[in-house]
N, C-alpha and C positions, 0 to 999 in steps of 0.2 A: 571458535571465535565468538565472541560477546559481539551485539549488536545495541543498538540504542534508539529511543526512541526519535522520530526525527528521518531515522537511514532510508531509504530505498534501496531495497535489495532485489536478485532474481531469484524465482523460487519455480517448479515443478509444478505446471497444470495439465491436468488428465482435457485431452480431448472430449467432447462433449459424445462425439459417436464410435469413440473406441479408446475407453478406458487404461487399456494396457500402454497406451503412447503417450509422453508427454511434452508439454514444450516450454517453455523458459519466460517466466513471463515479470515485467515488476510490480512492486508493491511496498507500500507503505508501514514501516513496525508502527504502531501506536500501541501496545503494549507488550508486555514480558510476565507471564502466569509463574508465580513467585513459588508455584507448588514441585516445576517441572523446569524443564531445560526448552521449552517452547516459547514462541511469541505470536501475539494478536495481531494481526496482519490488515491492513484496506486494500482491496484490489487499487489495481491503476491498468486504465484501461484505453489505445487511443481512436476505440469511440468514441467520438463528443459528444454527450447526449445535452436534450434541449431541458433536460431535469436540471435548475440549478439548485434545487432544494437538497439534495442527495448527490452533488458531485462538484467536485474541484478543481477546474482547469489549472494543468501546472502551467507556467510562463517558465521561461528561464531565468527572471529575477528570482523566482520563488530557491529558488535551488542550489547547492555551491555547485555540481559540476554538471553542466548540461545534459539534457535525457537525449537519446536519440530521435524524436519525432514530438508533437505535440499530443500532450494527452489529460487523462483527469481522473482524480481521487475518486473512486466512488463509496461516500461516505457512507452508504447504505449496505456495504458487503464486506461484512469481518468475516476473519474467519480465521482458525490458530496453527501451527504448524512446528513441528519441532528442528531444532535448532541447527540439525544434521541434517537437515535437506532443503536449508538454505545455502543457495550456489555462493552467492557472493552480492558484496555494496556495491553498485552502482553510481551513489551521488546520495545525500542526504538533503531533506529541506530546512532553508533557515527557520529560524524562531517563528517569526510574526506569519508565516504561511502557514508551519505548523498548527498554530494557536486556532489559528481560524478551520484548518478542516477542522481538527479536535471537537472545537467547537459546534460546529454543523454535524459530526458524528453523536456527542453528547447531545443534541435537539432530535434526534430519532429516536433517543427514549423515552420525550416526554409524551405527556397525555392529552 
């Protein structure tokens, strides 16, 4: 299955204190590595942190089909994964929410 950018999907995270176990978590494509069959991922996490420089609270305008809980992009944590161990879409975000984490990710590489 192709994904696009925009989707929230579930993807496979290793526990912090034992590796071998994982658990189901979502996250943001914001890109697709044109070399490979992987894509560029943002965490989405629903800790709310008091960082609004590095993170983007979803609302459910943001969204076409509602998240489970309230949560937020954290624009400061890519990270790539291949294409077979992504579970499945979730909900994708419209355009103009899109636009703006993008953009707040794009601002953590300037100088």
């Amino acid at each position: 299955m192709k994904y696009n950018f925009k989707d929230i999907v579930l993807v496979p995270y290793p526990y912090i204190d034992n590796t071998e176990q994982r658990k189901q978590r979502p996250a943001l494509v914001v890109g697709k590595c044109s070399f490979s069959r992987s894509y560029i991922l943002a965490k989405i996490t629903s800790t709310i942190s008091q960082n609004t420089q590095a993170s983007y609270i979803i609302n459910d305008i943001d969204v076409e089909e509602k998240l489970k809980s309230k949560c937020q992009v954290s624009t400061d944590i890519l990270f790539t994964i291949a294409e077979e161990l992504i579970v499945k879409k979730i909900s994708s975000m419209k355009r103009d929410s899109f636009d703006r984490v993008k953009g707040m990710i794009l601002n953590n590489f300037e100088e």
